[in-house]
C-alpha positions as CSV (number, residue, x, y, z in Angstrom):
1,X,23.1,-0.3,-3.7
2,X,23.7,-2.0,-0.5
3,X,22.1,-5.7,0.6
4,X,19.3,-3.9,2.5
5,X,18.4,-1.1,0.0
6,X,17.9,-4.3,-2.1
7,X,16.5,-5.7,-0.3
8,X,13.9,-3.0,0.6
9,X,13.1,-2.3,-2.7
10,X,11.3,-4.5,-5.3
11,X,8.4,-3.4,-7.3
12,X,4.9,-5.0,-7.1
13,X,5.7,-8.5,-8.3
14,X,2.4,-9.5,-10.2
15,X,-0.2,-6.2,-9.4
16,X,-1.3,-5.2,-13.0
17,X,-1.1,-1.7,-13.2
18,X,-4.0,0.3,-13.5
19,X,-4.7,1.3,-16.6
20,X,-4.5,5.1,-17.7
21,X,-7.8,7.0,-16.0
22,X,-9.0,9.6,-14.6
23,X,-10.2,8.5,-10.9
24,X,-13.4,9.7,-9.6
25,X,-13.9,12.4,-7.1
26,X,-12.7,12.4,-4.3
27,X,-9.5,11.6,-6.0
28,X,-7.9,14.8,-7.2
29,X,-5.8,14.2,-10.8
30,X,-2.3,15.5,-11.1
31,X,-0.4,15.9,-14.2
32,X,3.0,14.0,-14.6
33,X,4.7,17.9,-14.1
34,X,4.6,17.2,-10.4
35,X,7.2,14.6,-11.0
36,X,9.3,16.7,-12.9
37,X,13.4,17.1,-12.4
38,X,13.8,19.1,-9.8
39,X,16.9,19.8,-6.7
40,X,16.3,16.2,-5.5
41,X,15.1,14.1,-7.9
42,X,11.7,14.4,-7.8
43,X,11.6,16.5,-5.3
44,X,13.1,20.0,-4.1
45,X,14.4,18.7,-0.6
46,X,16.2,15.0,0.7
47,X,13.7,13.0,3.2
48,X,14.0,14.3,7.1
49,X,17.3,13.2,8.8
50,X,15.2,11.7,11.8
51,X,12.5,9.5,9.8
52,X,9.3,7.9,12.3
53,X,9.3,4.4,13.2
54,X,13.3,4.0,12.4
55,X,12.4,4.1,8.9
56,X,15.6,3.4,6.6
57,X,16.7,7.0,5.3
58,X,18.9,6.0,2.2
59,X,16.2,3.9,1.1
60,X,13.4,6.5,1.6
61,X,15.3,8.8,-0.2
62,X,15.5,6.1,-3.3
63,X,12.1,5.4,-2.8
64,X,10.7,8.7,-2.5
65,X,12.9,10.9,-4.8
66,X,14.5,9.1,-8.0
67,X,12.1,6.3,-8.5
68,X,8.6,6.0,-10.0
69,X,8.2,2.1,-10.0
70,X,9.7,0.2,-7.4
71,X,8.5,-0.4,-3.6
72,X,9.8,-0.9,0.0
73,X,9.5,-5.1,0.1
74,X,6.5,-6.6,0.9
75,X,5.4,-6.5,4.4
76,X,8.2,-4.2,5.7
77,X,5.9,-2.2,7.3
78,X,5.4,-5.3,9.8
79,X,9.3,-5.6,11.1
80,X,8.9,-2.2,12.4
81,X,8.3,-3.0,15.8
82,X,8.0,1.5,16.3
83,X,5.4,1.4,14.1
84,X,3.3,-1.3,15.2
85,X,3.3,-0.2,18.6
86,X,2.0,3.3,17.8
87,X,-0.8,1.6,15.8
88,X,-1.9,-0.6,18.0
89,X,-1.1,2.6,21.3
90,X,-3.3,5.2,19.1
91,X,-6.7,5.2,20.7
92,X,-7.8,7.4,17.1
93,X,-6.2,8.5,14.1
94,X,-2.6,8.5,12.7
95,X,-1.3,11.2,10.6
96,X,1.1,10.2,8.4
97,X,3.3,12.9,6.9
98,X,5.8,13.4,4.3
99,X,8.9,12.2,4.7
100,X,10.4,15.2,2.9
101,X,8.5,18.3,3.8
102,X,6.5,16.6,6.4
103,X,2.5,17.9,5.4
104,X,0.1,15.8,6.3
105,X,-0.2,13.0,3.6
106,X,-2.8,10.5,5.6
107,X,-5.3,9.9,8.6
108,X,-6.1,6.6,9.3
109,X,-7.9,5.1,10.3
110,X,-11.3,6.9,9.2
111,X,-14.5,4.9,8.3
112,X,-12.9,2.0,9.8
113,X,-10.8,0.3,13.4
114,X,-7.4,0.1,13.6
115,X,-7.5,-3.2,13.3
116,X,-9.4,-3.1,10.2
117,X,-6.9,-0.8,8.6
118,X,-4.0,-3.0,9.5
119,X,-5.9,-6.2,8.4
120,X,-6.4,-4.8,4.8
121,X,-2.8,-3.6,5.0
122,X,-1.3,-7.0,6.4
123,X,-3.3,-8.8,3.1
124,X,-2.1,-6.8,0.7
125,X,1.9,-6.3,2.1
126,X,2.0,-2.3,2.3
127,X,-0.1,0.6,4.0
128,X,-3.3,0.6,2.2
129,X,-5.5,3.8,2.8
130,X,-8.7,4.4,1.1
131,X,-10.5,7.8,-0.1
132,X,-11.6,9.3,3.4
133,X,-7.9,8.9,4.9
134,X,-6.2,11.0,2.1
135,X,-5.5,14.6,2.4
136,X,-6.5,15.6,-1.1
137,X,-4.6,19.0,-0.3
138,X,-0.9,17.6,-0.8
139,X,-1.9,14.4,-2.2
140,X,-2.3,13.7,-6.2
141,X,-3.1,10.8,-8.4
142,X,-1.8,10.1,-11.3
143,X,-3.8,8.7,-14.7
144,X,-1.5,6.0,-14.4
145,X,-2.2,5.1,-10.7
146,X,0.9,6.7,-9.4
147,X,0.1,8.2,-5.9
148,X,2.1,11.5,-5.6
149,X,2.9,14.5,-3.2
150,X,1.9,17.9,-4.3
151,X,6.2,18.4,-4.0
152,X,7.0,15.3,-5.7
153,X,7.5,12.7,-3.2
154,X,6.7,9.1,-4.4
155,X,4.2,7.7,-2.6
156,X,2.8,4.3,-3.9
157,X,0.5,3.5,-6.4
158,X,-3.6,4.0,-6.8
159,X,-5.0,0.0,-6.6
160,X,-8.6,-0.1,-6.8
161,X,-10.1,-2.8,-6.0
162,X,-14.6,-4.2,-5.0
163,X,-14.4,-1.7,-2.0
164,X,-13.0,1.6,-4.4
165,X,-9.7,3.0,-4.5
166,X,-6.7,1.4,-2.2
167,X,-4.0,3.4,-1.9
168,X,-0.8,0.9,-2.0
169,X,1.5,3.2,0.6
170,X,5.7,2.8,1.3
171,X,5.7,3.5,5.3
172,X,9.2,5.1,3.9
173,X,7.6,7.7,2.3
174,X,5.0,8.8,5.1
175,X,7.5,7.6,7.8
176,X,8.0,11.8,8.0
177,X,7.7,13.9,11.4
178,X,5.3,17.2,11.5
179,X,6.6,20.1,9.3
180,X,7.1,22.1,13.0
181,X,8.5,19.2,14.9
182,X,12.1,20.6,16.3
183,X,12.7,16.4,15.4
184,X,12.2,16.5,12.2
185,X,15.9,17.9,10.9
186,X,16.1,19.9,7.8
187,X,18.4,17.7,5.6
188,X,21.4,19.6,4.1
């Protein structure tokens, strides 16, 4: 692994994990089959050749595809200039898609500004999207708090805290471009 895939990936230094549960509606449950074996790791497909934001590709694909546990470093969302300019140039909602298959994953922000939705994610190091900004049709939790496509990508983890759940997002793994986007390259 390379100094920056290191670099980029640590796991969440000092978050308890949740605890095994089943999370209240609208959460919908997946079973750990969803992150079964499958072509690519977890998944049937490698991320998209041509990620958002300039995203790193090798470590997406360790993030999102053969790893369960570990995490794009603290705050890495935030040395994305790309990123942060689309945030802050978005007069509504972001959709943030897979970076494999590129579905939908996320809208954000609902319920809330964009500055709100930065703040909370700022505080807490990654992406952190709540209940109404998850597409419950490709997106699955996991009793143990593991947040999961419906085709196996890795997303982040389920950490609930006064407010309800808080989805703990890798930009790397929504960093994706639409499933019809002639940008978003096939990998092979």
């Amino acid at each position: 692994m390379g100094q920056v895939a290191t670099k980029l990936l640590s796991n969440y230094s000092g978050i308890m994990m949740p605890p095994t549960v089943n999370y209240p509606p609208p959460a919908v449950m997946g079973s750990e089959s969803i992150m079964s074996k499958k072509a690519h790791g977890t998944s049937s497909v490698p991320v998209q050749k041509n990620l958002r934001w300039k995203c790193d590709r090798d470590v997406a694909d360790r993030i999102c595809n053969f790893n369960r546990h570990y995490a794009e470093f603290s705050g890495y969302f935030e040395t994305l200039q790309e990123f942060l300019n689309e945030a802050d140039g978005t007069p509504g909602e972001m959709t943030f898609y897979d970076s494999n298959t590129g579905k939908p994953l996320f809208y954000a922000p609902r319920g809330r500004t964009m500055d709100e939705f930065l703040r909370e994610s700022r505080n807490h190091g990654w992406p952190s999207f709540r209940d109404e900004e998850v597409n419950w049709d490709f997106v699955r939790v996991l009793p143990n708090g593991e947040t999961v496509s419906v085709d196996g990508t890795h997303l982040g983890h389920n950490l609930p805290d006064r407010k309800g759940s808080r989805y703990c997002i890798n930009l790397v793994c929504v960093a994706g471009r639409p499933k019809d986007d002639a940008c978003a390259e096939d990998a092979s």
